[in-house]
Each structure stands twice: as C-alpha cells, then as structure tokens.
matplotlib code that plots the C-alpha trace (Angstrom):
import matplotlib.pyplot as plt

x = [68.1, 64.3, 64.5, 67.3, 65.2, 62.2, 64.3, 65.7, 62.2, 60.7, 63.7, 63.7, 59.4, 60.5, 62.6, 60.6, 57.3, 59.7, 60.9, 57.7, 55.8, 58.3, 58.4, 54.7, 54.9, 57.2, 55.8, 52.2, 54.4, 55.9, 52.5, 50.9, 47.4, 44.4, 43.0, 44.0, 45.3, 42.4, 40.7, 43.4, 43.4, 39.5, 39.7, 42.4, 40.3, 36.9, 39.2, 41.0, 38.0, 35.1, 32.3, 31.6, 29.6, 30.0, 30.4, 32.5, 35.2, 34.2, 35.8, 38.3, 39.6, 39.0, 36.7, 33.2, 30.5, 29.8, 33.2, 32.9, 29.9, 31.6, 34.5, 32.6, 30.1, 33.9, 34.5, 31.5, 31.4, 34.9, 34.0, 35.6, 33.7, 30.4, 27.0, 24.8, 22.5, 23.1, 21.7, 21.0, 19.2, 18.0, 18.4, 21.9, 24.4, 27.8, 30.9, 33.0, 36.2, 34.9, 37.7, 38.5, 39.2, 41.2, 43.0, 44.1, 45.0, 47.5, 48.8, 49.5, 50.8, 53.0, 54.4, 55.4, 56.8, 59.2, 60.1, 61.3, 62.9, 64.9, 66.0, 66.9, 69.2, 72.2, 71.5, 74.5, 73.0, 73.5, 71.2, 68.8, 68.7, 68.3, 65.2, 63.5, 64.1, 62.4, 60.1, 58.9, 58.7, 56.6, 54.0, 54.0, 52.7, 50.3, 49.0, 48.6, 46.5, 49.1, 50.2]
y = [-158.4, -158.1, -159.8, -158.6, -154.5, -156.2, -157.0, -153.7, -151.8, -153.8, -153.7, -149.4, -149.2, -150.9, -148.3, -145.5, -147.0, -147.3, -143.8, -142.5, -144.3, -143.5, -139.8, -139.4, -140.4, -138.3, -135.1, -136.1, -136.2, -132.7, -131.4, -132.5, -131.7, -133.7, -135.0, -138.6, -138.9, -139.7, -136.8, -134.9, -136.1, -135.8, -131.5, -131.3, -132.5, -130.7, -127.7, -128.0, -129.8, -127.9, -127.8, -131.2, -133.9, -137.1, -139.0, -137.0, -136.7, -140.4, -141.2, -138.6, -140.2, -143.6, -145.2, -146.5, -143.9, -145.1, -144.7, -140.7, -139.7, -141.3, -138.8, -135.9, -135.8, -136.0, -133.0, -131.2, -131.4, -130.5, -127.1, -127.9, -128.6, -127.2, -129.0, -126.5, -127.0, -127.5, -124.2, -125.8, -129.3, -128.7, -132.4, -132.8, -131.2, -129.9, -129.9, -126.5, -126.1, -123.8, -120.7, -123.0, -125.7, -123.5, -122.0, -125.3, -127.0, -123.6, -124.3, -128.0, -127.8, -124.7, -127.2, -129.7, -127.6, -125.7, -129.6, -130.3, -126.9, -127.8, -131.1, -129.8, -126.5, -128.5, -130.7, -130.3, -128.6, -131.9, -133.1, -130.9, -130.8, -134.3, -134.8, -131.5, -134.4, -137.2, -134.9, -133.8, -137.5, -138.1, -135.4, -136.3, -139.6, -138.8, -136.5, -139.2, -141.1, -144.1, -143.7]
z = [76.2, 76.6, 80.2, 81.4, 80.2, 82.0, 84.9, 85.3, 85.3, 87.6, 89.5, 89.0, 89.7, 93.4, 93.9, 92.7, 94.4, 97.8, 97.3, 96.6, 99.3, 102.1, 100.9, 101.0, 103.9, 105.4, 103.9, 105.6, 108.8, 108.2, 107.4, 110.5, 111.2, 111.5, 108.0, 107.2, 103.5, 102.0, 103.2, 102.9, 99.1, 98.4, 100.0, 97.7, 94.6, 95.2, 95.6, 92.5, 90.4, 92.5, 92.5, 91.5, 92.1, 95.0, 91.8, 90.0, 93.5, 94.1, 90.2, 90.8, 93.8, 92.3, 95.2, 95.5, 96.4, 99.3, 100.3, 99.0, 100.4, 104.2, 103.1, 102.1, 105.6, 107.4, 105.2, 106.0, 109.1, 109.7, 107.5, 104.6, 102.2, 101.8, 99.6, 97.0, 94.6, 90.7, 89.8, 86.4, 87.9, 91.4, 92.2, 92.0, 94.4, 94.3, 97.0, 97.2, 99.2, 101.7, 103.0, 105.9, 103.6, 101.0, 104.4, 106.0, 102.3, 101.9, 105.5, 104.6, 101.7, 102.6, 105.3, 102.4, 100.5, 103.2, 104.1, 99.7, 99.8, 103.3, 101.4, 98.2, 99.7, 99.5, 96.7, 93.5, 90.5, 88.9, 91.0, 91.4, 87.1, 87.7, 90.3, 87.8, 84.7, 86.9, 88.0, 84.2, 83.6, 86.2, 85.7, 82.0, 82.9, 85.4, 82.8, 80.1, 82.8, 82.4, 86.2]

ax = plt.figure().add_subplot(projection="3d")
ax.plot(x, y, z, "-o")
ax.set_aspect("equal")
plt.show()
C-alpha cells in the first residue's frame, strides 16, 4: 500500500507542477508588459516586504546576491524601485516600491486576475468549491514554508 500511495503522489505533484507551470505561464502572457518573471517576482517582494535590504529580497527570492543586486539596478533603473538609507545605521540601504512600481504591479496583476475570473465564469459550483479547497491547501503550505 505504501508504494502504490508513493506512486500516486508523485504521480499527482507532476500534475500539479505541470498545471502550475503551464498556468504561470499563461497568466505572465496575459499580463504582458516588459518585466521578466524574476523581476517581476523581486518588485513584487520589496513591495510587499519593503523596505528591505538586497539581502533580505536576495533570501526572499532565494538567489545569490549577486544575482539580487543585477535585479535590483534593473529595477532602479526602470523606476521601480528606489535605494534610501537605514535611518537607524547609515550604512545599510533599503529598496522601496516606488509609485511607478506599485502602479505597474496593480496593472499586472489586475491583468491576471481579469484572465482567472474569465476562466472561472463558467466553472460548476462544484468546481469552483473545489479549486477554493486546493487553493486553501496550497496557501497553507506555502505558509508553513514546506513548498
């Protein structure tokens, strides 16, 4: 019984990890604009977790700092972001999401959003009741930080 339950999750996680992929996807599509995902991904963190840090967005976004400081100068010089000083230690600085980068992450993720909404119109209820389960499942476990 214990292989044929392993079988069946790894069987279920390549379908989720398909369906999540290829929806991603699509919903960058439907967004448009000009951000690739990871800077896409690193606006929406300093604006949810700002002001922080390079090291704090680099550990947030789980990549090397080298890797977020080459993100972050993208950022800035696209508007987006914007660097102060630590008002408590002058050495350290801190990334905002400047109105231009609150403005276009609203416009994006409006987009998204209409996109779900045009999917789910026709959906059964028992369907709908059913993608609200899976998707209480999956916030749960992003929140315990197993995903």
């Amino acid at each position: 019984m214990t292989v044929r339950s392993t079988s069946s999750h790894v069987d279920l996680a390549t379908r989720l990890r398909l369906v999540v992929t290829r929806t991603a996807r699509r919903l960058r599509q439907e967004a448009g604009g000009d951000l690739s995902p990871s800077l896409a991904a690193a606006l929406a963190t300093v604006e949810r977790h700002g002001p922080l840090t390079p090291s704090e967005l680099a550990n947030c976004e789980r990549v090397q700092r080298p890797t977020a400081t080459r993100v972050v100068a993208r950022l800035e010089a696209e508007g987006l972001v914007a660097r102060t000083g630590d008002p408590s230690d002058g050495r350290v600085t801190l990334l905002a999401a400047t109105p231009a980068g609150i403005a276009l992450l609203r416009t994006l993720r409006t987009r998204k959003n209409a996109y779900l909404a045009r999917w789910l119109r026709d959906l059964p209820a028992e369907d709908l009741a059913a993608l609200e389960r899976a998707a209480d499942v999956l916030e749960r476990l992003l929140e315990d930080g197993r995903a």
